[in-house]
C-alpha positions in Angstrom: -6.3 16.1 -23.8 -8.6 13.2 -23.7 -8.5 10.7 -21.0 -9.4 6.7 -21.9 -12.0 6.1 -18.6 -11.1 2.1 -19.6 -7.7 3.3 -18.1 -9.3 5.1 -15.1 -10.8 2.0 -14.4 -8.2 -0.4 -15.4 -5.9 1.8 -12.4 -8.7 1.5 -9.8 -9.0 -1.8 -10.1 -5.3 -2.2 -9.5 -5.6 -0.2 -6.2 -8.8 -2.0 -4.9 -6.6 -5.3 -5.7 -3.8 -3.3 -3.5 -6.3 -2.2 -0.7 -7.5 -6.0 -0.7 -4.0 -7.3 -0.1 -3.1 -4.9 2.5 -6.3 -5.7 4.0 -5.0 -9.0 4.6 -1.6 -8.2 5.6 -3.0 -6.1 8.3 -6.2 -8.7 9.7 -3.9 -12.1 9.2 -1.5 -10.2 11.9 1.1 -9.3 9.7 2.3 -6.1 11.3 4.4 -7.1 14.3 5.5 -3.6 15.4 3.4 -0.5 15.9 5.3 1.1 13.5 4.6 -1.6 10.4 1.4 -1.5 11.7 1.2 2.4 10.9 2.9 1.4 7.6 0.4 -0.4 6.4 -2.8 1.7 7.5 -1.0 4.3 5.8 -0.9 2.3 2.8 -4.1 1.5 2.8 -5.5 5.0 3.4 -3.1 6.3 0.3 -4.7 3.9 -1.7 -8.4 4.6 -1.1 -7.1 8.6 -1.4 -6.4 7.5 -4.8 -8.9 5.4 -5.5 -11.5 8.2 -4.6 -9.3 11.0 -6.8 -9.9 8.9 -9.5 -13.2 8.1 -8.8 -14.0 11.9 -8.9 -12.2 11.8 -12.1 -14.4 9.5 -13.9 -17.5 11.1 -13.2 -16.6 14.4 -14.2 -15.3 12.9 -17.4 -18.8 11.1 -17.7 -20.3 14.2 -17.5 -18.3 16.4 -19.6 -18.8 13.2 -21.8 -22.4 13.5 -21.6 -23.1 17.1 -22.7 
C-alpha cells in the first residue's frame, strides 16, 4: 500500500490550522467554565498527538522512500 506524503501534509496542515483556532479560542477567553476550558486543552493536545503521529509517518515514508 502506498501512501501520497502530499496527503500527509495536506492533513497536517488542516490540524495545525485546528491547533491555531483553538489556540485562539482558548487565549481570547473563550472557555468560561473549567470544564470548556478542559475541553479545549484537550482538543488541542489531540491535535498535536496527531499532528506528531503523522509527522513520524512522513519521515519513515521519506526514508523507506529513499532506499
Amino acid at each position: 500500500m502506498e501512501i501520497d506524503l502530499d496527503a500527509i501534509r495536506y492533513i497536517r496542515r488542516k490540524f495545525e490550522g485546528e491547533r491555531a483556532r483553538f489556540m485562539e479560542i482558548l487565549t481570547g477567553g473563550s472557555p468560561k467554565t473549567y470544564d470548556e476550558y478542559k475541553e479545549v486543552i484537550g482538543t488541542i493536545r489531540g491535535l498535536a498527538l496527531g499532528d506528531q503521529i503523522l509527522s513520524d509517518l512522513e519521515t519513515t515514508l521519506r526514508k523507506n522512500q529513499d532506499e
